[in-house]
C-alpha positions in Angstrom: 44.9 -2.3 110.9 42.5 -4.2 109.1 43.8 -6.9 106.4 41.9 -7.1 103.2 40.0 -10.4 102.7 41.7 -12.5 100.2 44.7 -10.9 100.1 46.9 -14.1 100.6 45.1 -16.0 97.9 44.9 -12.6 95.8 48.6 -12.5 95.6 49.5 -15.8 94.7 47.0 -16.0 92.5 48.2 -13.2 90.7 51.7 -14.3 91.0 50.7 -17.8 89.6 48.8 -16.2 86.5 51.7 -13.9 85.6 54.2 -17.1 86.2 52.4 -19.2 83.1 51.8 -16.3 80.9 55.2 -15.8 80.6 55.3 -19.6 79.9 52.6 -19.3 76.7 54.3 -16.4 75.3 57.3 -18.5 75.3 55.3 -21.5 73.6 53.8 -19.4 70.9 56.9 -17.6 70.3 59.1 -21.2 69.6 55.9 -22.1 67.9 55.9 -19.4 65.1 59.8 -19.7 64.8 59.5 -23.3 64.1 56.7 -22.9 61.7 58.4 -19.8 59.4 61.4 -22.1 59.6 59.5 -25.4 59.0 61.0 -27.2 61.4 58.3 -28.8 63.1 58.9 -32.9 63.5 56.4 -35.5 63.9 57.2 -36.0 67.4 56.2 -32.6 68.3 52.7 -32.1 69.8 50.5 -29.2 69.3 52.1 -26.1 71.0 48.1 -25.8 72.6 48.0 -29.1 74.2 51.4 -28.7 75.9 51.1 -25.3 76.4 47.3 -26.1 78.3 48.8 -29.1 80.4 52.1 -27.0 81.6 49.8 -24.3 82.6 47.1 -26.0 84.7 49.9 -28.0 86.3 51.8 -24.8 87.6 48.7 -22.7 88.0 47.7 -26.1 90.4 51.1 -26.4 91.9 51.3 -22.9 93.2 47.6 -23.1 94.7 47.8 -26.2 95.9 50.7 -25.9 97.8 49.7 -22.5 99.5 46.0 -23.7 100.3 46.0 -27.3 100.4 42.4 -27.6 101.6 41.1 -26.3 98.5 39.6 -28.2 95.6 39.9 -27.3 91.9 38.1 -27.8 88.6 40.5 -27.7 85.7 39.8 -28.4 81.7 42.5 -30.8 81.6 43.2 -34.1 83.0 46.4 -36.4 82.6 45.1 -39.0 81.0 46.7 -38.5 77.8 50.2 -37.6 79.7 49.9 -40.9 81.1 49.9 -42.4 78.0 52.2 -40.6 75.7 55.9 -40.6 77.6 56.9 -38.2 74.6 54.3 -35.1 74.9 54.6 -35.5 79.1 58.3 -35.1 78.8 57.7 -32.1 76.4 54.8 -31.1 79.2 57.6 -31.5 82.2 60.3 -29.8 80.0 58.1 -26.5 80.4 57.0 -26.8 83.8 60.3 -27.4 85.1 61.8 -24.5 83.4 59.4 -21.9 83.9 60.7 -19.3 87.1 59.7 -16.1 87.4 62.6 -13.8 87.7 62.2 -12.2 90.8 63.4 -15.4 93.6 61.4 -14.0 96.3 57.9 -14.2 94.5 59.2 -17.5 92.7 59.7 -18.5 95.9 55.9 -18.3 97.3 54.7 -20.9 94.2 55.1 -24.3 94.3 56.4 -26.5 91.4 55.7 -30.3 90.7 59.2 -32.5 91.8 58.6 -34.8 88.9 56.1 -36.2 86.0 54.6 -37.9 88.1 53.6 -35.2 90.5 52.6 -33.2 87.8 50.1 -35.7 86.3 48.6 -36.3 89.8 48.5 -32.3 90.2 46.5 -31.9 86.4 44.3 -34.5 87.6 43.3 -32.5 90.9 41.3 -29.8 88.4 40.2 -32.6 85.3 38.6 -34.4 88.2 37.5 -32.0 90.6 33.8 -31.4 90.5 33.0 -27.7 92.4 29.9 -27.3 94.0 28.0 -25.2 96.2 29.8 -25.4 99.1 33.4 -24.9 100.3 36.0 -23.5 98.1 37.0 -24.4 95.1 39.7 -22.6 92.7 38.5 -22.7 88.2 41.0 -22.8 85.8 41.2 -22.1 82.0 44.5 -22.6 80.9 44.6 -21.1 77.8 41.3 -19.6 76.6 40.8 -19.1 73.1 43.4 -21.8 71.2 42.3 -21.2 68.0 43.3 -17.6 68.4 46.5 -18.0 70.4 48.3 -20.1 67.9 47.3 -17.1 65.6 49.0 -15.3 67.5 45.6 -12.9 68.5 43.9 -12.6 71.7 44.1 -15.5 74.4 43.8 -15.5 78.7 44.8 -17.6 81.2 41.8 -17.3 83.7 42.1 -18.5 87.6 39.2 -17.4 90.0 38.3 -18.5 93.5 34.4 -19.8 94.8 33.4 -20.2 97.9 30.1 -21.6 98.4 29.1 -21.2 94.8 30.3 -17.2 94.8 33.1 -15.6 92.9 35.3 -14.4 95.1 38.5 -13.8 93.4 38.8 -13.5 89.8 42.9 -13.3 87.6 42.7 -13.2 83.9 45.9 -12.8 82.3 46.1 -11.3 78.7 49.6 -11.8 77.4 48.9 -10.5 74.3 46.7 -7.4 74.9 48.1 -4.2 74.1 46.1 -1.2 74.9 46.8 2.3 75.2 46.3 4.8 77.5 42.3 5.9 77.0 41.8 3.4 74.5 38.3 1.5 75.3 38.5 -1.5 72.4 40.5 -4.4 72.9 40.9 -5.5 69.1 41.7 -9.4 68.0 44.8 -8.8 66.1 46.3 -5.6 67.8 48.9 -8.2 70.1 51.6 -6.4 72.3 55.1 -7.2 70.6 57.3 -5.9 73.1 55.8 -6.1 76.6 54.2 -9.1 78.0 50.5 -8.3 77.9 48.5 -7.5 80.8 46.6 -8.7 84.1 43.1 -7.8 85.2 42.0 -9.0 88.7 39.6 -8.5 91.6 38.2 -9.6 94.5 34.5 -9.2 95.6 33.6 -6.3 97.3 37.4 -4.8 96.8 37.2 -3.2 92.9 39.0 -4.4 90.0 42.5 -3.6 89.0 44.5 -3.9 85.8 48.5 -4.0 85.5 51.2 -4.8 82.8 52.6 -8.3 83.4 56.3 -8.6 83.4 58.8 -11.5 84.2 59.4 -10.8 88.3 57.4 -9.3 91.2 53.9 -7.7 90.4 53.8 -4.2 88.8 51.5 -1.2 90.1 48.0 -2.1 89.3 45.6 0.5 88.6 42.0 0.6 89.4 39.3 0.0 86.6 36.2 2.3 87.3 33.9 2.3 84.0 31.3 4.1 86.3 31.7 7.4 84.2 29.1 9.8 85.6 25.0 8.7 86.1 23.8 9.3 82.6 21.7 6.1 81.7 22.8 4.4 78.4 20.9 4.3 75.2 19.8 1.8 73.6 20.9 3.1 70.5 24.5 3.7 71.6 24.9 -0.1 72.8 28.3 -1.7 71.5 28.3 -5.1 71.1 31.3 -7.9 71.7 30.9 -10.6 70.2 32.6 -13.5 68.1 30.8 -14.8 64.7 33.7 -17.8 65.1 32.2 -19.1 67.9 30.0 -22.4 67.4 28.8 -22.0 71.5 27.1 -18.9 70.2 24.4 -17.6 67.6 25.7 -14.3 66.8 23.0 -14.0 63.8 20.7 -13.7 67.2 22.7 -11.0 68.3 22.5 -8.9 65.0 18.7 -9.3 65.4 19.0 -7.5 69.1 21.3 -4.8 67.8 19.2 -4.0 64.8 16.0 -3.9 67.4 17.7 -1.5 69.8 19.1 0.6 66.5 22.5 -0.1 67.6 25.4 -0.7 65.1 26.6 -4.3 64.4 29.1 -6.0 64.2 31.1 -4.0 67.4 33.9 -6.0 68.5 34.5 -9.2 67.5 37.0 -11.5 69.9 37.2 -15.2 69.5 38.4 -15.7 73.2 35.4 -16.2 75.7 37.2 -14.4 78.8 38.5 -11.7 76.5 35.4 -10.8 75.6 34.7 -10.2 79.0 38.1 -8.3 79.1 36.7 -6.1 75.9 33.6 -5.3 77.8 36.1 -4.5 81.5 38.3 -2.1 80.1 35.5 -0.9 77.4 32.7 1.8 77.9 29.6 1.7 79.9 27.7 1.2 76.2 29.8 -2.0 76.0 27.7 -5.1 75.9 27.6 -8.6 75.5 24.5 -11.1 75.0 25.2 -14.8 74.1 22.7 -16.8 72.8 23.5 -20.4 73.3 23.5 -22.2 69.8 22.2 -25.7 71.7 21.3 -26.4 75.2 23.2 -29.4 75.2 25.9 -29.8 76.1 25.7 -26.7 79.1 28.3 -24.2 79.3 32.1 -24.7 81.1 32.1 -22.7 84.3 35.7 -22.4 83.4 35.2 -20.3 80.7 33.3 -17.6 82.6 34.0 -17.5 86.1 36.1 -15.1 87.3 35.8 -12.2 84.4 32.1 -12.1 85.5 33.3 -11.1 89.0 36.2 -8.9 87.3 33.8 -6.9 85.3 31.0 -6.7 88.0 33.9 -4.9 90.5 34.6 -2.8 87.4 31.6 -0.6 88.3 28.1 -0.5 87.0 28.0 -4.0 85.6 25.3 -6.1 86.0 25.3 -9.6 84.4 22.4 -12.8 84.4 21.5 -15.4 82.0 18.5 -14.6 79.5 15.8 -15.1 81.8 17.5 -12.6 83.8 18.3 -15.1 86.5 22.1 -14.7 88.3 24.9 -16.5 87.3 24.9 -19.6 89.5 28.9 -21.1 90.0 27.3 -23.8 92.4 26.2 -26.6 90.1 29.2 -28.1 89.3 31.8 -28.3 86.0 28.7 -27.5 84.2 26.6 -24.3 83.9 23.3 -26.0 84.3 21.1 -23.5 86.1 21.9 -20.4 83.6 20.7 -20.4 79.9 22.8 -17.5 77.9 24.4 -14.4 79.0 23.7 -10.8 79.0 26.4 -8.3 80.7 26.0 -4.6 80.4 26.1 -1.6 82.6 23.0 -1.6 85.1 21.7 1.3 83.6 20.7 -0.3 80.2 20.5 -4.1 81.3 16.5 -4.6 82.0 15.9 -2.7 78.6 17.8 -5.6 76.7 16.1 -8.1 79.2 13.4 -7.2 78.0 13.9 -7.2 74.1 15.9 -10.5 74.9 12.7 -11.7 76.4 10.8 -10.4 73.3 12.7 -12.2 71.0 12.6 -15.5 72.5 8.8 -15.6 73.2 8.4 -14.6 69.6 10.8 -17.6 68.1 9.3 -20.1 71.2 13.1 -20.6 72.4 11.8 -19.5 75.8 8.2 -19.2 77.8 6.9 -16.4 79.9 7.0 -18.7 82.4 10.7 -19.2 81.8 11.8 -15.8 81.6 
């Protein structure tokens, strides 16, 4: 019988993702108490920064510890534990006490023994630098603060490269709640009783969602937004998009929709990776298109690797920057080969390359040359 690539890094992967969501829903859930009951101290730090240091270190921890050749690249680093004893014993009191339920899955992911493990661990992703060779696991703790202390739509994202390719991509939604058939993740519709859910895949193998819960894995079920041949329309094109976000010009976007006589606004999502998670479980018309609002400072590969590979498995999705280059995952922390974004099934993408490529001659933000 032949074993599935990735499947050892696939599982605890998805093991590790579902084992820190259940920590952030336990953050944001003390954090809303405490605030209705105003009982938040001085003392206490932002439910976000401890919530985003206790994550990468048992997202780390459980990697680490089952591949210990790998290298990571993490937001955080432990610089700031290292200096404040009081908010790296509030970090340690959540790493320490997050389990998942289920002891023979708990037992396949590793924990930190002590602080100072767990600073050390942190450090291994706010120092690591990728690259284009090897392997290398990204990390985005919690994607999307402003909107998880909100109590809206947030992911933990993990994904695997190996010599500057997605290979493995886990997003964890803890607070999506979608019904059968549905095809529009919305900001503000959050799951109250479950615990959100899971969308993963590994190249070459599909994509799969599942409902997260607080043991072993639940039956995943495979995303295929293929749908039948018919090309989209221009005209039908539904755009994500988030008018919050200062990495983005969504007035650009508007202009796009308006030239391909498609409505705007379609969905609007603060959360980078849930946007791609809108655009996964979504339509074929589904689109997105970023237009960068500077080109310094570059894009985080963090916040993009890994739903890119997710959606692309999904069926039908293609995805390059605005000169219609690929995504390139080899340069580093730092997106710096790739201006902008435009995902959207295959069938409709070199119709908004082109209008992309149309606008941007026509304001001088990009050359022939360039596209």
């Amino acid at each position: 019988m032949t074993i599935k690539p990735y499947l050892a890094e696939r599982l605890i992967a998805e093991l590790a993702v579902q084992r820190v969501s259940l920590l952030t829903r336990r953050v944001l859930s003390t954090a809303l108490s405490r605030r209705r009951n105003s009982q938040i101290t001085k003392t206490d730090a932002s439910p976000v920064t401890v919530a985003d240091f206790a994550v990468q270190a048992l997202l780390i921890a459980a990697i680490h510890s089952a591949f210990p050749s790998d290298a990571f690249v993490g937001e955080e680093d432990a610089s700031e534990l290292r200096s404040d004893p009081e908010l790296a014993r509030q970090v340690w009191e959540l790493v320490s006490s997050t389990r998942l339920e289920d002891t023979e899955c708990e037992a396949l992911l590793a924990v930190p023994r002590d602080v100072e493990e767990m600073c050390d661990i942190i450090d291994l992703g706010g120092k690591g630098k990728g690259g284009r060779s090897g392997r290398f696991w990204a990390l985005d703790p919690i994607d999307g603060t402003a909107s998880f202390i909100k109590n809206q739509q947030y992911a933990v994202s993990l994904a695997l490269v190996e010599d500057g390719r997605e290979v493995l991509g886990v997003l964890g939604c803890p607070n999506l709640l979608l019904s059968e058939g549905a095809a529009r993740v919305r900001e503000t519709r959050v799951d109250e009783t479950g615990l959100g859910l899971m969308l993963s895949a590994v190249r070459g193998q599909g994509a799969l969602v599942r409902a997260m819960g607080t043991g072993a894995l639940k039956e995943g079920r495979r995303v295929d937004r293929r749908g039948g041949r018919k090309a989209v329309e221009l005209r039908e094109l539904h755009f994500i998009d988030s008018s919050l976000s200062a990495a983005t010009l969504s007035g650009k976007v508007r202009e796009l929709a308006e030239v391909a006589g498609a409505a705007y606004p379609g969905t609007e999502i603060y959360s980078s990776h849930m946007r791609y998670a809108a655009l996964i479980l979504g339509g074929r018309a589904h689109v997105q298109v970023r237009f960068p609002a500077s080109r310094r400072p570059p894009w985080c590969i963090w916040d993009h690797v890994g739903a890119q590979l997710i959606y692309t498995e999904s069926g039908g999705g293609k995805i390059t920057d605005l000169r219609g280059r690929p995504v390139d995952f080899g340069t580093g922390r730092d997106m710096m080969g790739n201006y902008g974004l435009i995902a959207a099934d295959e069938s409709v993408h070199g119709r908004i390359l082109e209008l992309v490529t149309e606008m941007l001659e026509r304001t001088g933000d990009i050359s022939p040359v360039e596209a």
